[in-house]
Backbone atoms as SQL, in Angstrom:
CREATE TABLE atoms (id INTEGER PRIMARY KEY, chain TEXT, resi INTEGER, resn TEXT, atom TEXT, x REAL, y REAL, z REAL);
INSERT INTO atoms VALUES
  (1, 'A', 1, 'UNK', 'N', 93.891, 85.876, 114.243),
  (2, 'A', 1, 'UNK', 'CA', 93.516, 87.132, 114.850),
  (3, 'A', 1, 'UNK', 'C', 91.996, 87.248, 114.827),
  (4, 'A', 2, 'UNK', 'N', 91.315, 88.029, 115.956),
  (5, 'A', 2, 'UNK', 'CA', 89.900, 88.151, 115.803),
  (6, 'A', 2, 'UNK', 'C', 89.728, 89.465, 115.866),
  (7, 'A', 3, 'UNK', 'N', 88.831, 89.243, 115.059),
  (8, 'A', 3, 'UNK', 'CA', 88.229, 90.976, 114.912),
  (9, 'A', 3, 'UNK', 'C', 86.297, 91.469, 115.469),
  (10, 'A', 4, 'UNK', 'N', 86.647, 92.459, 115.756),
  (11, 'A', 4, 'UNK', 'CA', 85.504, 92.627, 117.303),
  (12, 'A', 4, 'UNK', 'C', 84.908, 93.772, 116.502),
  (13, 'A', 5, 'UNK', 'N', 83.698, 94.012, 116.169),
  (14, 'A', 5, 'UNK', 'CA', 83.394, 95.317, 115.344),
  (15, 'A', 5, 'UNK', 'C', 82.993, 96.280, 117.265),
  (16, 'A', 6, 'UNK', 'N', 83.459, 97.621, 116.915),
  (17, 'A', 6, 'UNK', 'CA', 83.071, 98.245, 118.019),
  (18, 'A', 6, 'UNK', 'C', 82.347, 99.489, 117.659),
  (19, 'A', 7, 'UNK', 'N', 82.315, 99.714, 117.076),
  (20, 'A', 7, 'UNK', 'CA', 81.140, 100.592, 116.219),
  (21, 'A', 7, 'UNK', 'C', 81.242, 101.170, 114.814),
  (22, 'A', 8, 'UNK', 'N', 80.427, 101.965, 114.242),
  (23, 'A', 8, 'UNK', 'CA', 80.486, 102.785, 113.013),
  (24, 'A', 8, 'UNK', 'C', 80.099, 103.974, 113.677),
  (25, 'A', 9, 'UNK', 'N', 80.763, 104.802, 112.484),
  (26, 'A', 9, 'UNK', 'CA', 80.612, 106.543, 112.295),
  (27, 'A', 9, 'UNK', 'C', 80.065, 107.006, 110.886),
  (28, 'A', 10, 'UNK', 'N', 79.413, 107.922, 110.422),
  (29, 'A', 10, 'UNK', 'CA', 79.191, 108.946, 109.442),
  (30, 'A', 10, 'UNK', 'C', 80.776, 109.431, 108.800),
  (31, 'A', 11, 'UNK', 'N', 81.348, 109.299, 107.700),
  (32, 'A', 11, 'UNK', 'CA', 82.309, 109.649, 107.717),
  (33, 'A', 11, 'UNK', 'C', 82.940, 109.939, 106.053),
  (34, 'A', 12, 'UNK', 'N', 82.728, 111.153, 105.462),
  (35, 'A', 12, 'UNK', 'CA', 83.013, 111.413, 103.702),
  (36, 'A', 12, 'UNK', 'C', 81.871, 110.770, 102.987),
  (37, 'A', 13, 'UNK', 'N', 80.520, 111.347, 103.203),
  (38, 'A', 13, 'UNK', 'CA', 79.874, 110.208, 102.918),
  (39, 'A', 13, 'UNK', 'C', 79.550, 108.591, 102.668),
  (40, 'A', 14, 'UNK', 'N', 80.393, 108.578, 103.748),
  (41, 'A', 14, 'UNK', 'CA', 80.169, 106.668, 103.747),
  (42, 'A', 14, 'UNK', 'C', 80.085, 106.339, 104.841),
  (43, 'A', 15, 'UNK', 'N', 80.559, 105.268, 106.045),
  (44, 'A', 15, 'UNK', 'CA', 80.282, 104.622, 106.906),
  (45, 'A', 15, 'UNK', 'C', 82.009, 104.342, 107.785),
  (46, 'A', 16, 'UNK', 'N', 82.331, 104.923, 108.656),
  (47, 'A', 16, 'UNK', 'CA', 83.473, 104.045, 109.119),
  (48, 'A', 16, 'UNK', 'C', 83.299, 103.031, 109.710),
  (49, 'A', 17, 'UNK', 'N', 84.588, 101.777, 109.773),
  (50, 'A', 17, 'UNK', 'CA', 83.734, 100.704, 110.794),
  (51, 'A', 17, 'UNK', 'C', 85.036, 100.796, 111.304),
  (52, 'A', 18, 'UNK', 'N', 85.259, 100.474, 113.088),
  (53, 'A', 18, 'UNK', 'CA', 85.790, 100.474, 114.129),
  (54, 'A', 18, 'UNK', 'C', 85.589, 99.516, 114.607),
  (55, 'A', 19, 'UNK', 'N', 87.311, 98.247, 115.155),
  (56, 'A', 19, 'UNK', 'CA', 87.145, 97.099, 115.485),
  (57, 'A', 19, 'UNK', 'C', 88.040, 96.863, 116.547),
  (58, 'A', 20, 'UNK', 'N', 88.087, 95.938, 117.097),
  (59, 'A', 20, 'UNK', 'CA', 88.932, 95.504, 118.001),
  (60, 'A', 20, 'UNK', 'C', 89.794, 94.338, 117.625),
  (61, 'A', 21, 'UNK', 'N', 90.958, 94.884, 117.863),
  (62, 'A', 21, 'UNK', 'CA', 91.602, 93.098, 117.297),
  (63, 'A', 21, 'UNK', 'C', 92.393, 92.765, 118.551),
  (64, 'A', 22, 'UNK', 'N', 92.171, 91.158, 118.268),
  (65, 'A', 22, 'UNK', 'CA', 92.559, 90.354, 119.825),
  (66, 'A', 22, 'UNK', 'C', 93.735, 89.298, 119.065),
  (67, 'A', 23, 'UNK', 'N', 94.986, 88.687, 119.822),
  (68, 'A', 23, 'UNK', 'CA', 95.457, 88.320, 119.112),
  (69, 'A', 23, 'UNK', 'C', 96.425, 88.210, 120.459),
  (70, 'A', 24, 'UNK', 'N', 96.394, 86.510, 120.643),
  (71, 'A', 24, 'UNK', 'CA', 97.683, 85.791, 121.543),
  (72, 'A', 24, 'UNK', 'C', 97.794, 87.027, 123.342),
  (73, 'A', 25, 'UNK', 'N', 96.651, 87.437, 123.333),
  (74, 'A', 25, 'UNK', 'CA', 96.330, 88.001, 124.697),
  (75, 'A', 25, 'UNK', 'C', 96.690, 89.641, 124.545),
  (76, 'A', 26, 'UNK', 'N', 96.600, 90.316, 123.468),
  (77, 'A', 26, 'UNK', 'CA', 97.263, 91.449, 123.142),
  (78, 'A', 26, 'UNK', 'C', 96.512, 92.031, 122.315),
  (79, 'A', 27, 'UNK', 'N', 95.975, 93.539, 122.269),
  (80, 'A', 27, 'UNK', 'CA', 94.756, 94.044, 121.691),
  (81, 'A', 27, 'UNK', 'C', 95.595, 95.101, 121.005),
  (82, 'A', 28, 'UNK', 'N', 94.356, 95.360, 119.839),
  (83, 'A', 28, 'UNK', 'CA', 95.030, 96.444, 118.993),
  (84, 'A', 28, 'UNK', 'C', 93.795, 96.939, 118.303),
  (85, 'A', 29, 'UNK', 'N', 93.727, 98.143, 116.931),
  (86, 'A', 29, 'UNK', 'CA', 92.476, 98.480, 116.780),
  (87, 'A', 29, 'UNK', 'C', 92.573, 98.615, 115.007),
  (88, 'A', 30, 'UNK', 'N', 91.648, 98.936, 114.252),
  (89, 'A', 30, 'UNK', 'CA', 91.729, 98.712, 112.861),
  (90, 'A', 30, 'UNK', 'C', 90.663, 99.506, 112.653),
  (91, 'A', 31, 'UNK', 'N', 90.902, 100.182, 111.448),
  (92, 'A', 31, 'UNK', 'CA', 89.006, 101.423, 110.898),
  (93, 'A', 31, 'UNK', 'C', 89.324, 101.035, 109.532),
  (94, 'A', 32, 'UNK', 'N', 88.322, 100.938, 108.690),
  (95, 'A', 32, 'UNK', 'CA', 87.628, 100.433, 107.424),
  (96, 'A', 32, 'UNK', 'C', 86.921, 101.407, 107.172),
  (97, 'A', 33, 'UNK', 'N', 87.326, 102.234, 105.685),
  (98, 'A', 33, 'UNK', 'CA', 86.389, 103.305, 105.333),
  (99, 'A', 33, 'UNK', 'C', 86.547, 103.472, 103.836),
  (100, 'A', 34, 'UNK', 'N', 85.578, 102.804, 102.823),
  (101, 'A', 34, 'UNK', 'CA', 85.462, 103.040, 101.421),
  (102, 'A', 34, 'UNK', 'C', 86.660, 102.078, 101.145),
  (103, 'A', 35, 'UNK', 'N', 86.945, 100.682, 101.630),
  (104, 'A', 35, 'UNK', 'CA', 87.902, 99.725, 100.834),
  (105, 'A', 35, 'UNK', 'C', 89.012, 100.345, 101.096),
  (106, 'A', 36, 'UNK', 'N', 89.546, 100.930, 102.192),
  (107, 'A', 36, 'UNK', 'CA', 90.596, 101.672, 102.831),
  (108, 'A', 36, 'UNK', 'C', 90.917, 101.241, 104.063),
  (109, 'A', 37, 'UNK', 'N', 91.679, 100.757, 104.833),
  (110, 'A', 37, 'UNK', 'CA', 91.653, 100.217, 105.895),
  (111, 'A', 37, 'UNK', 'C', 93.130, 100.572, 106.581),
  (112, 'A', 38, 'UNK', 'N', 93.388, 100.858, 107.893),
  (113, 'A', 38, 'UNK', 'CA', 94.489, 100.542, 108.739),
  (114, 'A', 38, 'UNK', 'C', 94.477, 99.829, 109.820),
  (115, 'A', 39, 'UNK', 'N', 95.448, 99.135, 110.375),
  (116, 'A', 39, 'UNK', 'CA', 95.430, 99.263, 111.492),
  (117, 'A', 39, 'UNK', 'C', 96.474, 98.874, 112.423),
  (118, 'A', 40, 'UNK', 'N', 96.487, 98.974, 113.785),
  (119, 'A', 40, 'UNK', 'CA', 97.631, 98.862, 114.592),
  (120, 'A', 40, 'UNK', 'C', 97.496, 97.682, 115.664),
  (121, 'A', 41, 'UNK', 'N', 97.956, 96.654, 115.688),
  (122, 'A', 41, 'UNK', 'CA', 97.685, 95.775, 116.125),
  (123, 'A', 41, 'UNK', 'C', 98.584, 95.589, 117.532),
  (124, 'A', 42, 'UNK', 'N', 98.519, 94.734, 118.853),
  (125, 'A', 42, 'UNK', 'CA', 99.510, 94.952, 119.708),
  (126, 'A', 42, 'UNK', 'C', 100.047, 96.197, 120.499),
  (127, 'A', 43, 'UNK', 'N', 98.919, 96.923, 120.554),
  (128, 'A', 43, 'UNK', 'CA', 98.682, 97.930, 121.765),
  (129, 'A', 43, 'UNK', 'C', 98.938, 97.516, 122.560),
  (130, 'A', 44, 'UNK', 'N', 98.236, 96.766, 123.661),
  (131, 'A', 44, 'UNK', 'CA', 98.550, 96.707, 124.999),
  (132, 'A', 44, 'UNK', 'C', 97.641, 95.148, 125.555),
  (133, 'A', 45, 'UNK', 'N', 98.570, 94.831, 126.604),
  (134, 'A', 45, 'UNK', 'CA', 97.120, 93.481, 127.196),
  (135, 'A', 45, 'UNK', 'C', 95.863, 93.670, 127.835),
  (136, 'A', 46, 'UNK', 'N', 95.946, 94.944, 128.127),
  (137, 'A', 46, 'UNK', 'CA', 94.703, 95.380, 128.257),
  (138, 'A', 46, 'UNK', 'C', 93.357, 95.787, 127.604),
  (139, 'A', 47, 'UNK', 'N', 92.259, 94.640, 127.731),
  (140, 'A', 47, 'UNK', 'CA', 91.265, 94.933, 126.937),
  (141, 'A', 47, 'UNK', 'C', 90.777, 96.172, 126.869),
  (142, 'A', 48, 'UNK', 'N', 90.284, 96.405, 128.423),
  (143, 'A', 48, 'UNK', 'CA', 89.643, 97.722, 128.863),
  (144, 'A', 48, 'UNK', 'C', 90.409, 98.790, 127.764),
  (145, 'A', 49, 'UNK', 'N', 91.402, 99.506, 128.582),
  (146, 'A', 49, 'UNK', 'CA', 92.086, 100.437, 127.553),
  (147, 'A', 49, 'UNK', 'C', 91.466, 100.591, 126.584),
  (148, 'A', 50, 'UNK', 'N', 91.980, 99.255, 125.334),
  (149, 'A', 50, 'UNK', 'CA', 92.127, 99.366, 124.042),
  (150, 'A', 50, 'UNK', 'C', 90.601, 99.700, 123.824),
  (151, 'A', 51, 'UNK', 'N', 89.586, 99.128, 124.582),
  (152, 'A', 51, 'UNK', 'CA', 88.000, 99.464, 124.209),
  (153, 'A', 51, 'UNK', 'C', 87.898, 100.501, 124.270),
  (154, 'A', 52, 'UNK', 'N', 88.726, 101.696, 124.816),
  (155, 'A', 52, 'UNK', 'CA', 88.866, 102.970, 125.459),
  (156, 'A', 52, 'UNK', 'C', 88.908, 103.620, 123.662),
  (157, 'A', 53, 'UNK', 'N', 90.318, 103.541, 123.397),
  (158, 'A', 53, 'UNK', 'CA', 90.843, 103.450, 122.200),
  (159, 'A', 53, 'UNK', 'C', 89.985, 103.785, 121.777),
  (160, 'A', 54, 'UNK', 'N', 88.735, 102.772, 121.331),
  (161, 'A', 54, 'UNK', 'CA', 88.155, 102.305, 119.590),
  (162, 'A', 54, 'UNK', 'C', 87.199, 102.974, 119.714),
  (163, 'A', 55, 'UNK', 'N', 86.793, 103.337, 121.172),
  (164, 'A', 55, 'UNK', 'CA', 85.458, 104.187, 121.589),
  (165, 'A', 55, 'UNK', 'C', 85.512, 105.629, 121.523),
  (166, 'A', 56, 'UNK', 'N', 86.791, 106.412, 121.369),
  (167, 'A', 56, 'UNK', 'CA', 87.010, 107.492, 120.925),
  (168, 'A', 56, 'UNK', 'C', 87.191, 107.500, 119.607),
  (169, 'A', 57, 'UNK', 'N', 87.742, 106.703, 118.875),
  (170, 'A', 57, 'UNK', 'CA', 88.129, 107.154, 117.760),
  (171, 'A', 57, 'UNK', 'C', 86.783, 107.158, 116.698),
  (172, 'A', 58, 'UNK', 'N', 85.666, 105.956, 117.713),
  (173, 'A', 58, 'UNK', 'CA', 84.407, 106.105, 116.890),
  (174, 'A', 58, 'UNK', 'C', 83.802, 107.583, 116.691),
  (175, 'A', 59, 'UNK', 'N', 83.945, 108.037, 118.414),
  (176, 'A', 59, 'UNK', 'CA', 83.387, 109.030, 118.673),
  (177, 'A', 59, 'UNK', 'C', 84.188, 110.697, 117.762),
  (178, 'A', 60, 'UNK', 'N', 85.590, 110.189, 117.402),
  (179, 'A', 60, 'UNK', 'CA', 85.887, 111.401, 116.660),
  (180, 'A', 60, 'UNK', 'C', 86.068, 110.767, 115.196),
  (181, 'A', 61, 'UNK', 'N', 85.527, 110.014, 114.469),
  (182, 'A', 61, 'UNK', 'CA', 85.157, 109.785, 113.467),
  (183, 'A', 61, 'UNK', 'C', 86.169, 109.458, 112.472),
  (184, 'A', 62, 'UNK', 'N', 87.328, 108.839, 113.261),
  (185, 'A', 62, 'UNK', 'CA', 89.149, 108.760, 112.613),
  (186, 'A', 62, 'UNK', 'C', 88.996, 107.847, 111.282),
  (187, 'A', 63, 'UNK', 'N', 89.742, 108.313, 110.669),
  (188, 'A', 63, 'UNK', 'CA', 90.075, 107.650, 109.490),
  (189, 'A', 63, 'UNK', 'C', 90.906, 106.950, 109.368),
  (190, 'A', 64, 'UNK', 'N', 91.052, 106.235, 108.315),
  (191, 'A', 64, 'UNK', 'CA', 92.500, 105.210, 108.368),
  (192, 'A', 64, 'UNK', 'C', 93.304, 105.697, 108.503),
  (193, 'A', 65, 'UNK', 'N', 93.371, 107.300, 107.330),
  (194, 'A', 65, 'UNK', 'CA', 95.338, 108.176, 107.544),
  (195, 'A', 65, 'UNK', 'C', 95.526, 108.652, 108.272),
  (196, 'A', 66, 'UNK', 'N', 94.014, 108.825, 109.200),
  (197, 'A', 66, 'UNK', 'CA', 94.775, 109.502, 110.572),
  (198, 'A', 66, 'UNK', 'C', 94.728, 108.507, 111.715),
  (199, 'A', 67, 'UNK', 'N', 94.361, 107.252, 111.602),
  (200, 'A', 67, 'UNK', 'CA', 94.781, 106.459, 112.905),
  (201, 'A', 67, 'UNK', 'C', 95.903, 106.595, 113.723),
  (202, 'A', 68, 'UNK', 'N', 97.227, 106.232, 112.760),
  (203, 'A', 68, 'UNK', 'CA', 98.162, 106.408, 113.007),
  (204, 'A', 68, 'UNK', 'C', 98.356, 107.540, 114.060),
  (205, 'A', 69, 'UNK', 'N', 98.292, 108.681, 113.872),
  (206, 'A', 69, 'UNK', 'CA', 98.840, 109.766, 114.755),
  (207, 'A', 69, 'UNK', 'C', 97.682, 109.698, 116.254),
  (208, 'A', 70, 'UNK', 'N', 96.597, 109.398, 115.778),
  (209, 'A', 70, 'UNK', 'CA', 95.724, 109.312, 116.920),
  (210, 'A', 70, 'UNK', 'C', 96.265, 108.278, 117.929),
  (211, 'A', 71, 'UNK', 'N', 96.646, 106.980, 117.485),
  (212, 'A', 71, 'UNK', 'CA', 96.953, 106.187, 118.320),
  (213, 'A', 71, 'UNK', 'C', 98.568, 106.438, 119.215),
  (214, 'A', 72, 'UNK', 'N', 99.605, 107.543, 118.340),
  (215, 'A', 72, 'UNK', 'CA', 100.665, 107.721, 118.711),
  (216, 'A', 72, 'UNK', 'C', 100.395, 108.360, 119.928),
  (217, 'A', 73, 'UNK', 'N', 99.062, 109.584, 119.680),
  (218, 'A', 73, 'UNK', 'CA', 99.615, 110.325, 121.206),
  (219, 'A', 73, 'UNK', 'C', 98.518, 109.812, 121.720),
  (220, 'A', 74, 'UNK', 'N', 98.089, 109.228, 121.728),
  (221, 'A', 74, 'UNK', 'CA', 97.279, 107.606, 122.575),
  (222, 'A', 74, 'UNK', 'C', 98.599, 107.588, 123.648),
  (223, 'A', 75, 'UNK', 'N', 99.379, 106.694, 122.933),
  (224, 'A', 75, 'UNK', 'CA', 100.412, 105.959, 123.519),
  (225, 'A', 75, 'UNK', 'C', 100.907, 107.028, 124.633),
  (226, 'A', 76, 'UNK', 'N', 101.386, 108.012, 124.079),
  (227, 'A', 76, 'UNK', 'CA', 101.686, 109.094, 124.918),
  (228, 'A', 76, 'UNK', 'C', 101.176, 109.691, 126.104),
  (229, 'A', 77, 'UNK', 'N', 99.974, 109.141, 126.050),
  (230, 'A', 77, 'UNK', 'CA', 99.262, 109.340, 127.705),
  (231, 'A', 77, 'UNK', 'C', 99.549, 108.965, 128.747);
């Protein structure tokens, strides 16, 4: 699997980091915050999109426990 850093945020006083993961033609996304990490791998084959994804969640500053629900009503769009 490769991992794509797509940005950082300000986030509980520390740093989030926001990535892209690529994997057998199929994208998914992962956030790292204080040795805490999630992520959801196998979103969609679409790069675009998923860059969509990682570029909001930078922009709303998501955390690992809330990836999850962010990406659910993601899906839901």
């Amino acid at each position: 699997m490769r991992k794509l850093l797509m940005g950082e945020a300000p986030c509980l006083a520390s740093r989030a980091r926001y990535y892209l993961l690529e994997e057998a033609g199929s994208y998914g996304v992962q956030v790292e915050l204080k040795g805490e990490e999630a992520s959801v791998p196998d979103l969609s084959p679409s790069r675009r999109r998923v860059e969509a994804l990682a570029a909001a969640l930078v922009r709303g500053a998501v955390t690992p426990v809330g990836l999850r629900d962010v990406v659910d009503d993601w899906l839901l769009e």
